[in-house]
Each structure stands twice: as C-alpha cells, then as structure tokens.
C-alpha positions, 0 to 999 in steps of 0.5 A: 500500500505504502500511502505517506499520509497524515494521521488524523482522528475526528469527531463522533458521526452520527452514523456508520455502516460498521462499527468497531469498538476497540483499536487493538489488532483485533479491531484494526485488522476487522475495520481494514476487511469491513472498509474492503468491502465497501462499508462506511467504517467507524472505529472507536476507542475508550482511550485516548491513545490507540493501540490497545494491548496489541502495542504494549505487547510483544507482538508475536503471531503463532500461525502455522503453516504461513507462506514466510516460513520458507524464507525464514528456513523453516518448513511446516507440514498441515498434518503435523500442525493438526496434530500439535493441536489437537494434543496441545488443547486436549480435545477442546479445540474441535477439529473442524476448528482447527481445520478452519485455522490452519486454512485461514490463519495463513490466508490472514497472514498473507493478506497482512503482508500484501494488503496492508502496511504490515511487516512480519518475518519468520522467528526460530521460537519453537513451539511451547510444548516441544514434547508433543507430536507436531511441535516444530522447531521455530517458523510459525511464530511471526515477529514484525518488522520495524515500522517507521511512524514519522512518515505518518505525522499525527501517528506517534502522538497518537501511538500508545506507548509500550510499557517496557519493550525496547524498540527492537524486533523480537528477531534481534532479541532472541537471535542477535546476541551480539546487539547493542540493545540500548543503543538499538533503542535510542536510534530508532526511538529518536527516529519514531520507530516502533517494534513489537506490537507498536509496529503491528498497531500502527501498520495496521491503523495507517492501513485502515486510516488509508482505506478511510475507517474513522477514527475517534478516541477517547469515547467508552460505548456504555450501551448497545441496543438493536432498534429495527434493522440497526445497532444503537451504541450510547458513547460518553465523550468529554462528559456527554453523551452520543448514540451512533447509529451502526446500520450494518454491523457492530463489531467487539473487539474491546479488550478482556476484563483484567482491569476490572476488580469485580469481574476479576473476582467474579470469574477468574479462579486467582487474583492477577496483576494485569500488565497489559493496557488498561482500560480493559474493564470488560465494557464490550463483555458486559454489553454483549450479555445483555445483548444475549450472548453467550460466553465461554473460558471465563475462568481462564487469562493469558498467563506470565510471571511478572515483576512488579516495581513498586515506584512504576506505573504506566497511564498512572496505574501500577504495572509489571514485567514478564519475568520468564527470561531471567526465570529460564536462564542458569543459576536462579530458581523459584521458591515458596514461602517453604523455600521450596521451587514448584514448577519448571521456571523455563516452562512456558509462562502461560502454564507455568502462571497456572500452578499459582491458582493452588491452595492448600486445603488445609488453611486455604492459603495459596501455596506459592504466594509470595514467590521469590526468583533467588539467585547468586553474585555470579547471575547477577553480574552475568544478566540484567534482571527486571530491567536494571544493568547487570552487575545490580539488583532491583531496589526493590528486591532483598539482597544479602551475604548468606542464604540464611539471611535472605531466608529471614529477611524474606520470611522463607523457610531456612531449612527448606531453601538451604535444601533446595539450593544444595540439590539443585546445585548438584543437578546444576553439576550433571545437567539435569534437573531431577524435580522438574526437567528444567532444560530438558526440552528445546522450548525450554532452552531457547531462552537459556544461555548456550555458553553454560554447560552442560544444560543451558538452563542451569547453573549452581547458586553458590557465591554471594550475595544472594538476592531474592526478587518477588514473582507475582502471578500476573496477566496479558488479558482475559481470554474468555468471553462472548462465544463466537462462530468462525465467522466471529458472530456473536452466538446465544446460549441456543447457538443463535446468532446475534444479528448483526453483531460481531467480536473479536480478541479478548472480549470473546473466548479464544479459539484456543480455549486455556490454552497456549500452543506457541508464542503469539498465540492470544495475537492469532486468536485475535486477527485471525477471527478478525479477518474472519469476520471481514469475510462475513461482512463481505457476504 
C-alpha cells in the first residue's frame, strides 16, 4: 500500500455502516476487511491513545503453516500442525476448528503482508510444548518488522506507548546476541520507530486510516441496543453523551476484563496483576450479555510471571514485567514461602502462571504466594534482571551475604531453601534437573544461555550475595468471553446468532480455549477471527 499520509482522528458521526469498538489488532485488522468491502467504517476507542494491548505487547503471531516460513528456513507440514493441536488443547479445540485455522490463519497472514502496511518475518521460537507430536522447531511464530511512524505525522502522538519493550524486533532479541540493545533503542526511538506490537498497531491503523475507517478516541460505548434493522451504541465523550447509529454491523473487539476488580473476582479462579493496557474493564463483555450472548473460558487469562516495581506505573496505574527470561536462564530458581521451587521456571509462562491458582486445603492459603526468583553474585553480574544493568539488583528486591539471611529477611523457610539450593546445585553439576526437567526440552532452552554447560538452563547458586526478587502471578488479558462462530458472530446460549453483531480478541473466548500452543498465540486468536469476520461482512 505504502500511502505517506497524515494521521488524523475526528469527531463522533452520527452514523456508520460498521462499527468497531476497540483499536487493538483485533479491531484494526476487522475495520481494514469491513472498509474492503465497501462499508462506511467507524472505529472507536475508550482511550485516548490507540493501540490497545496489541502495542504494549510483544507482538508475536503463532500461525502455522504461513507462506514466510520458507524464507525464514523453516518448513511446516498441515498434518503435523493438526496434530500439535489437537494434543496441545486436549480435545477442546474441535477439529473442524482447527481445520478452519490452519486454512485461514495463513490466508490472514498473507493478506497482512500484501494488503496492508504490515511487516512480519519468520522467528526460530519453537513451539511451547516441544514434547508433543507436531511441535516444530521455530517458523510459525511471526515477529514484525520495524515500522517507521514519522512518515505518518499525527501517528506517534497518537501511538500508545509500550510499557517496557525496547524498540527492537523480537528477531534481534532472541537471535542477535551480539546487539547493542540500548543503543538499538535510542536510534530508532529518536527516529519514531516502533517494534513489537507498536509496529503491528500502527501498520495496521495507517492501513485502515488509508482505506478511510474513522477514527475517534477517547469515547467508552456504555450501551448497545438493536432498534429495527440497526445497532444503537450510547458513547460518553468529554462528559456527554452520543448514540451512533451502526446500520450494518457492530463489531467487539474491546479488550478482556483484567482491569476490572469485580469481574476479576467474579470469574477468574486467582487474583492477577494485569500488565497489559488498561482500560480493559470488560465494557464490550458486559454489553454483549445483555445483548444475549453467550460466553465461554471465563475462568481462564493469558498467563506470565511478572515483576512488579513498586515506584512504576504506566497511564498512572501500577504495572509489571514478564519475568520468564531471567526465570529460564542458569543459576536462579523459584521458591515458596517453604523455600521450596514448584514448577519448571523455563516452562512456558502461560502454564507455568497456572500452578499459582493452588491452595492448600488445609488453611486455604495459596501455596506459592509470595514467590521469590533467588539467585547468586555470579547471575547477577552475568544478566540484567527486571530491567536494571547487570552487575545490580532491583531496589526493590532483598539482597544479602548468606542464604540464611535472605531466608529471614524474606520470611522463607531456612531449612527448606538451604535444601533446595544444595540439590539443585548438584543437578546444576550433571545437567539435569531431577524435580522438574528444567532444560530438558528445546522450548525450554531457547531462552537459556548456550555458553553454560552442560544444560543451558542451569547453573549452581553458590557465591554471594544472594538476592531474592518477588514473582507475582500476573496477566496479558482475559481470554474468555462472548462465544463466537468462525465467522466471529456473536452466538446465544441456543447457538443463535446475534444479528448483526460481531467480536473479536479478548472480549470473546479464544479459539484456543486455556490454552497456549506457541508464542503469539492470544495475537492469532485475535486477527485471525478478525479477518474472519471481514469475510462475513463481505457476504
């Protein structure tokens, strides 16, 4: 497309053919295929700054058999992925759904790359459950490629921001060891360059803004209601209120329900620290049930483990880091308050957040809240962690001479941590992990360091200082919500569906249900479904 234009947003119409609520990927991608069809498109955001989770994440794809795989070395067989997926959702994902995937997810893919402003090449990331039949190597998650926002004036102002992710590709991350990081960051940042999901997000909307879709931010729908042949959607803007009539279609794609500490309690089986874009309050959910819907996976959220620094936050509201890296890499471990570790720390992040939701039935308390990521002098001079220089350690984190020390000042049991450093020290030794097979798989070691033998995920905890450094269970997004067919209509309890009303993202359940198949996968869900519905609009 390549259209060198400036970005504008404008005020509330009175109407549209297709509406779309939320400016994430998911609504992006769905107001690019509605304006393809022909239809006068609105796309509406509650913040004032677009993007949505999509440009605070790491932007990654997971779409098997897409066309860049070959050029990136890679090779995928349709056979191995319908296997991968039917061990790795346990039955959940119907065949028939998974059939529909592997035809449209590289169909989306190749309309991404040919149709819009977007950029994506082939990563080695391998599948996150490496063990199963059909897992591959790397070439089906999708990074993207840098995207210039000063050649669309307007847009960076308009640009959410990420919270955290320096401004190169995931390719440079996990494939570019030698990468001078932060000078990287500081040329492209002066420049308005945008990695990750800030490249998605603004390939996207400058594609959509191309095709002539409407933007309009920082208006919450509050209201959804069908009047004869049309939606009816009440918008608050500066204190007043709007009804935009939708004569078409309305179209979901608003974000989950992570920001919300009602919905979190009435659904989800363990509290979480949300650390995607806030906002996500689960207007879109919530005016979806009163239009009928039905839902599914309400229990169920896109996982990580995080790190939260107190004196942080983003938009004003308290926030977080994944911590999957430094949790993979050799010489740290995971411990409970008994000082015990609990799960494989380089498992993927989303399964692994699952184990924090066990409580001991005998008091009720969860078992492994709080948590501490402990690691010795040699680690701490060898990788940053949670963002600070190596050779230091967060602030906000407990550092001291001995074990037993650590141990007092964090409240963790002595005896039980002393156990736990010394037989994890041993397996450190010989490369392999008794308790949990750290290291053992190649999903795990891809994130280890490979000049550490001979397990790359393991190292011995023995020189001072010794620091520990709270964990929390923490989420991307809820991925249950309003149930959806392929084509992204909304449905009824009775598998009817909603006339004229659509989602996508995570205001509906996911195509992949709880659970998580590869990096990039809630990204998927969420375009994938959103091309989708471009398909049935054009019907």
């Amino acid at each position: 497309m390549n259209n060198r234009t400036a970005f504008t947003t404008s005020e509330l119409p009175a109407s549209c053919d297709v509406l779309v609520l939320g400016s994430g990927a998911a609504g992006l991608v769905a107001a690019c295929r509605a304006a393809d069809a022909g239809h006068d498109v609105l796309l509406v955001e509650r913040a004032n700054l677009i993007g949505g989770t999509t440009a605070v994440s790491g932007g990654v794809l997971w779409v098997p058999g897409n066309h860049l795989m070959e050029a990136g070395g890679y090779s995928d067989r349709r056979e191995d992925a319908l296997a991968y997926l039917t061990a790795v959702t346990r039955g959940d994902m119907p065949r028939e759904r998974i059939e529909w995937f592997l035809d449209v997810g590289p169909e989306a893919v190749r309309y991404l790359c040919d149709e819009t402003e977007v950029g994506l090449a082939a990563l080695g990331r391998p599948d996150y459950r490496a063990d199963l039949p059909g897992a591959v190597p790397g070439g089906r998650v999708l990074d993207n490629l840098p995207f210039e926002t000063g050649a669309h004036p307007g847009l960076a102002e308009l640009l959410r921001p990420a919270t955290y992710l320096p401004a190169i590709t995931m390719l440079e991350r996990e494939q570019s060891p030698g990468l001078d990081v932060e000078k990287a960051a500081r040329e492209r940042q002066s420049r308005g360059i945008r990695t990750m999901g800030g490249a998605l997000a603004g390939a996207l909307a400058v594609s959509a803004h191309a095709r002539g879709v409407t933007f309009v931010v920082g208006a919450r729908a509050v209201e959804l209601e069908r009047s004869g042949d049309a939606w009816h959607v009440t918008l608050r803007q500066d204190g007043r209120t709007r009804r935009v009539v939708a004569r078409t279609a309305v179209v979901l794609a608003s974000g989950g329900f992570e920001w919300n500490p009602d919905l979190q309690r009435a659904y989800l089986p363990a509290p979480v620290l949300p650390i995607g874009a806030p906002g996500n309050e689960g207007d879109g959910l919530l005016m979806a049930l009163r239009a009928g819907a039905a839902v599914r996976d309400m229990t169920a959220s896109w996982g990580v483990p995080a790190f939260q620094d107190p004196s942080v936050r983003y938009e004003d509201l308290p926030t977080g880091r994944l911590a999957n890296v430094e949790m993979t890499r050799p010489g740290s471990v995971m411990v409970n308050r008994s000082g015990r570790r609990f799960v494989n720390e380089a498992q993927n992040y989303h399964d692994l957040t699952k184990v924090f939701r066990e409580v001991d039935p005998a008091n009720g308390v969860p078992r492994h809240t709080p948590a501490w990521l402990v690691y010795d002098g040699a680690y701490q001079e060898r990788y940053p962690v949670a963002g600070v220089p190596r050779g230091t350690s967060p602030e906000w984190g407990v550092t001291r001479d001995t074990l037993e020390e650590l141990a007092a000042a964090c409240g963790i049991d002595a005896d039980g941590l002393a156990e736990t450093i010394e037989r994890f020290n041993e397996d450190a030794a010989s490369g392999s992990d008794r308790s949990f097979s750290r290291g053992d798989s190649v999903a795990d070691r891809h994130l280890g360091d490979p000049a550490v033998g001979p397990n790359p995920c393991l190292a011995p905890i023995t020189r001072p200082p010794f620091t520990a450094v709270p964990v929390h269970a923490a989420t991307l997004g809820t991925c249950g919500g309003a149930l959806t067919d392929d084509q992204g209509r909304v449905l009824t309890p009775s598998g009817q569906p909603v006339e004229g009303l659509f989602a996508a993202g995570n205001v509906s359940a996911s195509l992949f249900g709880d659970f998580y198949p590869g990096g990039g996968t809630s990204l998927a869900a969420a375009v994938v479904r959103a091309y989708a519905i471009g398909s049935a609009l054009s019907s």
